[in-house]
C-alpha positions as CSV (number, residue, x, y, z in Angstrom):
1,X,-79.9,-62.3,82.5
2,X,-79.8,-62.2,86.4
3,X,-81.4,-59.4,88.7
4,X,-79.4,-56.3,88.3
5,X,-77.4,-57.3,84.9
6,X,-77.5,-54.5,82.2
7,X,-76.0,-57.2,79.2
8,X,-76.1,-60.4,78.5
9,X,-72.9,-61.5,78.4
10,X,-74.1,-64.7,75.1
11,X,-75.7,-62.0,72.9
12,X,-74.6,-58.7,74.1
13,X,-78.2,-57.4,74.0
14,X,-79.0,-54.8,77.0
15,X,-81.4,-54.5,79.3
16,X,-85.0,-52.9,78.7
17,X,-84.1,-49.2,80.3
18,X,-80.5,-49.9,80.2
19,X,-79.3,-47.9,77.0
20,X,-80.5,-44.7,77.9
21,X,-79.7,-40.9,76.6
22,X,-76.6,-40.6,77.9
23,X,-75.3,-44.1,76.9
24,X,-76.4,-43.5,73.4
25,X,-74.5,-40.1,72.8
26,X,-71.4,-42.0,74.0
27,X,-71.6,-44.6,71.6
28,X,-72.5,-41.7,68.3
29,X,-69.0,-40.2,69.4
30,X,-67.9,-43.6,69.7
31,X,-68.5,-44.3,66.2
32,X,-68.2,-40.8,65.4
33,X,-64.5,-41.2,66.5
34,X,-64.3,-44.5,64.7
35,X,-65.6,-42.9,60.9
36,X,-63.1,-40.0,61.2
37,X,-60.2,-42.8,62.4
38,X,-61.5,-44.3,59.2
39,X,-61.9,-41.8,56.9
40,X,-58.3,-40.5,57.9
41,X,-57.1,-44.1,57.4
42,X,-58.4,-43.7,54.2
43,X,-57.5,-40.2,53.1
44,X,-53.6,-41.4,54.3
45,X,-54.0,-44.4,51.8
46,X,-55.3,-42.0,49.0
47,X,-52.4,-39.7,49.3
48,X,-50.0,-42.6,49.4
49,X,-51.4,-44.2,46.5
50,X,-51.5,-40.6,45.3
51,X,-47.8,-40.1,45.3
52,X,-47.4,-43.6,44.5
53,X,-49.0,-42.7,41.3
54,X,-47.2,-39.8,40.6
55,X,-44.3,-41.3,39.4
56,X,-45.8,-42.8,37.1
57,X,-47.5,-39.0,35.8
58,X,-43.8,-37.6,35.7
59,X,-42.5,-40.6,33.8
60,X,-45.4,-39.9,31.1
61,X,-44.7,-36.5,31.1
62,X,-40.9,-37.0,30.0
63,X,-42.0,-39.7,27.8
64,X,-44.2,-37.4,26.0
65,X,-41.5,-34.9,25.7
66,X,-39.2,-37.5,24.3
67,X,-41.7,-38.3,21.6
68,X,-42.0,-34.8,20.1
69,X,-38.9,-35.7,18.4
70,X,-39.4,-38.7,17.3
71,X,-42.0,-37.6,15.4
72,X,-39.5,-36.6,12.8
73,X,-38.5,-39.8,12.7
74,X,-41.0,-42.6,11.0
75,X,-41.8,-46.3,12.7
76,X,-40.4,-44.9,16.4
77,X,-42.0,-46.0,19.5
78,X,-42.3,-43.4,22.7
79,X,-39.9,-46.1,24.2
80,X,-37.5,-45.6,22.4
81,X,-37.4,-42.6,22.5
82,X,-34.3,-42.5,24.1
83,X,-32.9,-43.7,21.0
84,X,-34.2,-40.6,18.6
85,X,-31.6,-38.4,20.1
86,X,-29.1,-41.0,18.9
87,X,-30.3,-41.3,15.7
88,X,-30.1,-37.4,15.2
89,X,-26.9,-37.3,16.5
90,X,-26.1,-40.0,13.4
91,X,-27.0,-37.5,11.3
92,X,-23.5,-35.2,11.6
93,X,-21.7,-39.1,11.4
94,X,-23.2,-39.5,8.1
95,X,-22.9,-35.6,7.0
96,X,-18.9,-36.3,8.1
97,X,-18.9,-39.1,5.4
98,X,-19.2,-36.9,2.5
99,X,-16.0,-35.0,3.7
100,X,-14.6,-38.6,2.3
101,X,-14.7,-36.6,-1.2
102,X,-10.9,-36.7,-1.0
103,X,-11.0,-39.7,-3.0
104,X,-12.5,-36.8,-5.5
105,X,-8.7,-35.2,-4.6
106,X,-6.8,-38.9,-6.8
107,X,-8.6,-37.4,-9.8
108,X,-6.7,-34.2,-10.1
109,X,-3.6,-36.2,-9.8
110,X,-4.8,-37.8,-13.1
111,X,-5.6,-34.4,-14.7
112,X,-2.1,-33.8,-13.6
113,X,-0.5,-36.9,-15.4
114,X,-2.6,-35.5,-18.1
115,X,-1.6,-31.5,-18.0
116,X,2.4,-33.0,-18.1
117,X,2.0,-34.3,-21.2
118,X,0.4,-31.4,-23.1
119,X,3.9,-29.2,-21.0
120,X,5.8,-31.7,-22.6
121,X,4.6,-30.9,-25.9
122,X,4.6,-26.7,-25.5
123,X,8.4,-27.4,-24.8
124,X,8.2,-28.0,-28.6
125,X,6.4,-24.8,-30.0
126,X,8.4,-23.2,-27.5
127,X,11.7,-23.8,-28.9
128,X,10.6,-23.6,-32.5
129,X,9.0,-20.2,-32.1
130,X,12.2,-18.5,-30.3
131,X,14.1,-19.6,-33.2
132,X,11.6,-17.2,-35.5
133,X,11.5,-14.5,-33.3
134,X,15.0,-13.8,-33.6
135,X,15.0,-12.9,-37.4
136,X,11.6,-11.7,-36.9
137,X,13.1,-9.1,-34.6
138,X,16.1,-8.4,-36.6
139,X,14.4,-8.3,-39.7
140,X,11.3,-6.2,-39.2
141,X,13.0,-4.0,-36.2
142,X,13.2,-0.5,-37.2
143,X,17.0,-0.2,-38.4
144,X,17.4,-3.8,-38.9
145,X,19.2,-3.6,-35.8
146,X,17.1,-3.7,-32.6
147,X,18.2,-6.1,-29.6
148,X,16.6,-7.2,-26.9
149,X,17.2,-4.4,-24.8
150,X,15.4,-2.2,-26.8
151,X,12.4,-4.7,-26.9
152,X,12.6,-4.3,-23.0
153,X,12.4,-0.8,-23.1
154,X,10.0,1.5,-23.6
155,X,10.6,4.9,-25.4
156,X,10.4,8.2,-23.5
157,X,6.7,9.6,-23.7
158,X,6.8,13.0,-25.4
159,X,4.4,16.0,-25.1
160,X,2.4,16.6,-28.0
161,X,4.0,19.9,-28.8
162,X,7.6,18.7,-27.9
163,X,8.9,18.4,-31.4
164,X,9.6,22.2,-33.2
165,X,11.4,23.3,-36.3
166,X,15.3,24.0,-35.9
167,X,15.5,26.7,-38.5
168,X,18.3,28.9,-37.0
169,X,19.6,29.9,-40.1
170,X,16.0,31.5,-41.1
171,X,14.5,30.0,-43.8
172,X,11.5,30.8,-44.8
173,X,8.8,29.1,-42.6
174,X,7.0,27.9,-45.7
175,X,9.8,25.1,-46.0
176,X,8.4,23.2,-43.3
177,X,5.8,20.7,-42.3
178,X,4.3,20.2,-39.3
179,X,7.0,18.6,-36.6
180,X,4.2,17.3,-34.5
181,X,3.7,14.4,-37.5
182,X,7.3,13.1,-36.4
183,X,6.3,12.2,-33.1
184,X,2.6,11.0,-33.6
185,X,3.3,7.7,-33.8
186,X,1.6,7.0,-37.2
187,X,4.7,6.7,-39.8
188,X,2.4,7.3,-42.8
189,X,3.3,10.6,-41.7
190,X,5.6,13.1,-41.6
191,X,7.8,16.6,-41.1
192,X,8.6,17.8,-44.4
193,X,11.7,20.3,-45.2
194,X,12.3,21.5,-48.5
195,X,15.4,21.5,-50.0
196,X,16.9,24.8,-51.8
197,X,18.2,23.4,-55.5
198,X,20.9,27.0,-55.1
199,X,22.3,25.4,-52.4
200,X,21.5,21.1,-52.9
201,X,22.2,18.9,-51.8
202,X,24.0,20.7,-48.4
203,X,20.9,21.3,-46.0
204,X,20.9,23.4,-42.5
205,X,18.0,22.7,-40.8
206,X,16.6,20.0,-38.1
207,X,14.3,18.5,-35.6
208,X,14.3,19.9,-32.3
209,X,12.7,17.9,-29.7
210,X,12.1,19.4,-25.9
211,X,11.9,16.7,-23.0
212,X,10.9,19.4,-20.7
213,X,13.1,18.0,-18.0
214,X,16.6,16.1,-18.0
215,X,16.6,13.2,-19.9
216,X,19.6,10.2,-20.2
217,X,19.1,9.1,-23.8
218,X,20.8,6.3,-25.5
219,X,19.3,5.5,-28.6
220,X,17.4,7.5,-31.3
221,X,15.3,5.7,-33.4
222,X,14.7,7.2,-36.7
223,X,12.0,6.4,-39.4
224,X,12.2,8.3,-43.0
225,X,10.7,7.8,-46.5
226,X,13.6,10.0,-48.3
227,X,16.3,7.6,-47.3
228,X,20.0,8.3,-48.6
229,X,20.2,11.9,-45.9
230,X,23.2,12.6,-43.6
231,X,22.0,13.0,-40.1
232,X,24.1,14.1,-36.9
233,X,22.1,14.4,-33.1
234,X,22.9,16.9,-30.9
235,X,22.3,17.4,-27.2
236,X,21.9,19.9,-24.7
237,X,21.1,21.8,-21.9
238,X,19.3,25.1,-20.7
239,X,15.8,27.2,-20.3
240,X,16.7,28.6,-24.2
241,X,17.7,26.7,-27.5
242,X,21.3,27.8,-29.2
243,X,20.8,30.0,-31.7
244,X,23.3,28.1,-34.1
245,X,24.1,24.4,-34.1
246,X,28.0,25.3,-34.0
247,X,27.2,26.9,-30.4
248,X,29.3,24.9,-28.0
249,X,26.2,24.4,-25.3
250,X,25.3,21.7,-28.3
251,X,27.2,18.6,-27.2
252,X,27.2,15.8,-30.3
253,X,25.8,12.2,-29.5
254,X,26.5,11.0,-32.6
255,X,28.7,11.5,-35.9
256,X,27.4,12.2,-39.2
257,X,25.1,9.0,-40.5
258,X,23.8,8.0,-43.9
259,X,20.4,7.1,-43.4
260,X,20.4,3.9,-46.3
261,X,17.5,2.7,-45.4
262,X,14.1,3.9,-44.6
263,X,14.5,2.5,-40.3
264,X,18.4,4.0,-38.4
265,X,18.6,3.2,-35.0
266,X,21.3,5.3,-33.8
267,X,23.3,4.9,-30.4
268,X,24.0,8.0,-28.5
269,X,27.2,9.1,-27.1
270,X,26.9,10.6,-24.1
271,X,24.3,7.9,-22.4
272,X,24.9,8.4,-19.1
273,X,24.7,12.2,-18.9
274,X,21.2,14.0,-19.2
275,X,19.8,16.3,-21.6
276,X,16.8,18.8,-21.6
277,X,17.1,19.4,-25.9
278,X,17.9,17.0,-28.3
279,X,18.1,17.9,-31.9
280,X,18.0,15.5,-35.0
281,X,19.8,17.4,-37.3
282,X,19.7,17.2,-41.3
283,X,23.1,18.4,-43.0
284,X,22.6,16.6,-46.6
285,X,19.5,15.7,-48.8
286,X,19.5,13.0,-50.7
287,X,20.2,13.1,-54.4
288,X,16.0,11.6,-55.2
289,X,15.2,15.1,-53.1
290,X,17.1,17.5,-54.5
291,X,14.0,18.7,-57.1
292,X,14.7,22.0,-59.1
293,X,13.9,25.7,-58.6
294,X,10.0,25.4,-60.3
295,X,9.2,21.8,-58.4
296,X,12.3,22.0,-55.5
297,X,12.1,18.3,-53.6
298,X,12.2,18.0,-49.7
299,X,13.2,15.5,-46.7
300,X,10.4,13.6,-44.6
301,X,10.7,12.6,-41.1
302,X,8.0,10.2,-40.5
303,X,9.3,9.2,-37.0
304,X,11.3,10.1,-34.2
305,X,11.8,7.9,-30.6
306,X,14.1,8.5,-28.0
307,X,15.0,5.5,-26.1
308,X,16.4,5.9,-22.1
309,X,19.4,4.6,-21.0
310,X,18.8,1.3,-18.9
């Protein structure tokens, strides 16, 4: 170096006495400058790379949400993971196939085939048992003379105490059973009236029956097991029975019958109007009931129905 040069300009070495205090506190904060340039350079890569990275972070964060499901699933990646949700939603496809059971619906129209050929053959039985049930009827009705009408119906429902004695000519109560047997629906048994042998075979006595309320009647249906009596019925109206069968309050429904068998079905005059009394009414015994004065016969009324006009 020459006289007066601080630095040699081939090495860049200084001086003896040339770097002194001063000069060496410039170059610290030189490089002190120079480490934070550095170390900010550095901190500005780290956060770049930083949120570089990040992406990554979130994208294996959604990935490992997407996996949770597919852990109901067996041999699934977390790649496809994606494809999970798909498979799930599959699962309603699938469920929607059994809704196919339709096919199920061609069998019923086989059972149907089927079910018209048993029809086919209750058409037979069908016809063959209406032709029975015609003498059936007529043969085991009650008079031997029931229709389908009366089948249909139904016959008027009776109070338990509705049926009474008629006894205006006062014989002695003795005479009589209990009327309450006529109406009790059992036909093994019955109202009894004796017959006098002074007086046999005329009788005077009847049935009384009180519907409590206006009644249209149209058939009286009689059952007996002292067949061979004359019977007359006899409506009417009022709060009071008439004391005589000739009072004119009676109005007649029917004329004087022969019971000849032990069933009558009797229709009623008179249908359409409407009666609160209606008397069965007994004006001859039979000659098998007539008895004499030490064992005197009597009548039996095993059964009594009154059938409403329709």
């Amino acid at each position: 170096m020459e006289a007066g040069q601080e630095w040699c300009l081939q090495c860049g070495a200084g001086a003896p006495g040339s770097l002194g205090a001063p000069n060496w506190r410039s170059a610290a904060g030189a490089l002190a400058a120079v480490a934070v340039l550095v170390l900010g350079a550095a901190a500005a890569g780290i956060a770049a790379l930083s949120k570089g990275a990040a992406k990554p972070h979130v994208v294996t964060t959604t990935v490992a949400q997407l996996t949770t499901p597919t852990t109901t699933t067996p041999t699934t990646t977390p790649g496809a993971a994606t494809t999970t949700p798909k498979a799930k939603t599959g699962l309603p496809l699938d469920a929607v196939k059994p809704p196919k059971i339709p096919l199920t619906a061609v069998t019923p129209k086989a059972s149907e085939k089927i079910a018209k050929a048993p029809s086919a053959e209750t058409k037979t039985p069908t016809t063959t048992s209406t032709t029975p049930s015609a003498p059936a009827n007529s043969g085991a009705g009650v008079s031997g003379e029931r229709t389908n009408e009366e089948s249909k119906q139904s016959a008027i429902l009776l109070d338990t105490n509705a049926a009474t004695t008629y006894n205006p000519y006062n014989y002695p109560a003795s005479w009589f059973g209990d009327p309450s047997l006529a109406i009790d629906g059992d036909t093994s048994t019955a109202w009894t009236a004796q017959v006098n042998p002074a007086t046999a075979p005329s009788l005077a006595e009847g049935l009384l029956i009180d519907l409590k309320a206006k009644e249209k009647v149209a058939v009286l249906q009689l059952v007996t097991s002292t067949p061979g009596m004359t019977v007359q019925v006899y409506g009417a109206n009022g709060h009071t029975v008439p004391s005589s069968i000739t009072d004119p309050v009676w109005v007649p429904l029917s004329g004087f019958k022969v019971v000849k068998k032990r069933h009558l079905r009797l229709k009623l005059r008179d249908s359409k109007k409407a009666f609160t009394f209606v008397t069965l009414w007994v004006s001859k015994a039979p000659a098998s009931s007539i008895g004499t004065a030490e064992s005197p016969g009597h009548i039996d009324i095993n059964e009594v129905e009154l059938f409403p006009t329709s």
